[in-house]
N, C-alpha and C positions, 0 to 999 in steps of 0.2 A: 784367741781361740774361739771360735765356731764350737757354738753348743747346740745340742741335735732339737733343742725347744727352736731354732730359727730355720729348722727346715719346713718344708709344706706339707700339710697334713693331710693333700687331694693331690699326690703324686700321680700323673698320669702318664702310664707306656705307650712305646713310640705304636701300638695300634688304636691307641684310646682311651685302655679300660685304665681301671685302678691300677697302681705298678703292685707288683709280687712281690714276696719274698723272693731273695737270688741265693743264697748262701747262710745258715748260723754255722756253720763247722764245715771251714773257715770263717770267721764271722769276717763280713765283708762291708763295703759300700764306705765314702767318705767318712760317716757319723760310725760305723762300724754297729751298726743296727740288724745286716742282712741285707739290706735293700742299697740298691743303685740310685736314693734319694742324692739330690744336691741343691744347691745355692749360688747363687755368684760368688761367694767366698770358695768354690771350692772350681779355683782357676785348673786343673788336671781334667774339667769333668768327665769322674769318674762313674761314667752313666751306665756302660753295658756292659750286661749280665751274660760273660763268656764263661764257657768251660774248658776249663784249661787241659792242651794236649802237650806230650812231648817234642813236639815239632816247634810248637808258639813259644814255649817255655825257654828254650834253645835259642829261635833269633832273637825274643827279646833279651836274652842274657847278652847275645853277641851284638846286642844294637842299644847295648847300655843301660837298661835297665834290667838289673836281676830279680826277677821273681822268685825265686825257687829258693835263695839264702834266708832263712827267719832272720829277722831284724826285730826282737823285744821291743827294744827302743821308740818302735815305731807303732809296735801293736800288730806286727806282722809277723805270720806265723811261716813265712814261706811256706809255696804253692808245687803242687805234684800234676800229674797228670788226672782231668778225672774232675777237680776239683774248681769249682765256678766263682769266681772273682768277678769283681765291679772293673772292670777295666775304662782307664783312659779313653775316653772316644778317638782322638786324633795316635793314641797307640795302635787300637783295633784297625783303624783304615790303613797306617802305615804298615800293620802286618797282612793285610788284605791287599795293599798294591805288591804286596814282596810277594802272594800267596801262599801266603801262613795263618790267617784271618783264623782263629777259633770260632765253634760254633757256637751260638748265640738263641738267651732266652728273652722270646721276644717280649714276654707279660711280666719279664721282669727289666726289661730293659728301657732307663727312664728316656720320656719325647726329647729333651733335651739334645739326647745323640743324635736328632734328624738335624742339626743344623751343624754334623758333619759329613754324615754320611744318608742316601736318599732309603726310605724304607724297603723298596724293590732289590736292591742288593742286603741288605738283613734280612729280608727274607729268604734267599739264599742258602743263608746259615741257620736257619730258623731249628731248633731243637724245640722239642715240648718241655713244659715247664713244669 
């Protein structure tokens, strides 16, 4: 298990700055700290800082992952509309080629996602943080 002392203490968002806070209630991110930090150990990277709509919540359930069911087990509270999650990079573009793409907190969303998706399309979805 991946213990949150092995993630980076100079997490920087895909504009630069320091990464945000993205979420405590739902407490989010791999480490479940709030933030979209990760590591190599965290193969999902689960970098961007989306807020989840009724529409995203829907195909990801229909495209096999359920977000919206709590799973204790896991530390997951399942997610509503409204409420801003660490998502999958390579989830967020697969819901952005279907467009379904959530919108997206850029100062909280770690650089790591640029080597899925190009910053000019996150900007797109860009919400204030």
């Amino acid at each position: 298990m991946v213990t949150p002392t092995a993630r980076s203490t100079t997490a920087r968002n895909v504009l630069g700055g320091e990464l945000k806070l993205c979420s405590e209630a739902p407490r989010t991110g791999f480490f479940r700290d709030g933030c979209c930090n990760t590591t190599a150990d965290d193969l999902g990277a689960h970098t961007v800082c989306a807020e989840m709509t009724a529409e995203f919540l829907f195909f990801s359930r229909e495209t096999g992952n359920d977000l919206s069911t709590p799973r204790p087990e896991y530390d997951f509270p399942g997610l509503e509309p409204g409420d801003r999650w660490c998502l999958c990079a390579a989830r967020w573009v697969e819901a952005h080629a279907a467009g379904k793409a959530p919108r997206v907190v850029l100062e909280a969303t770690h650089e790591r996602t640029l080597d899925y998706v190009p910053l000019a399309v996150l900007q797109r979805y860009a919400i204030p943080g």
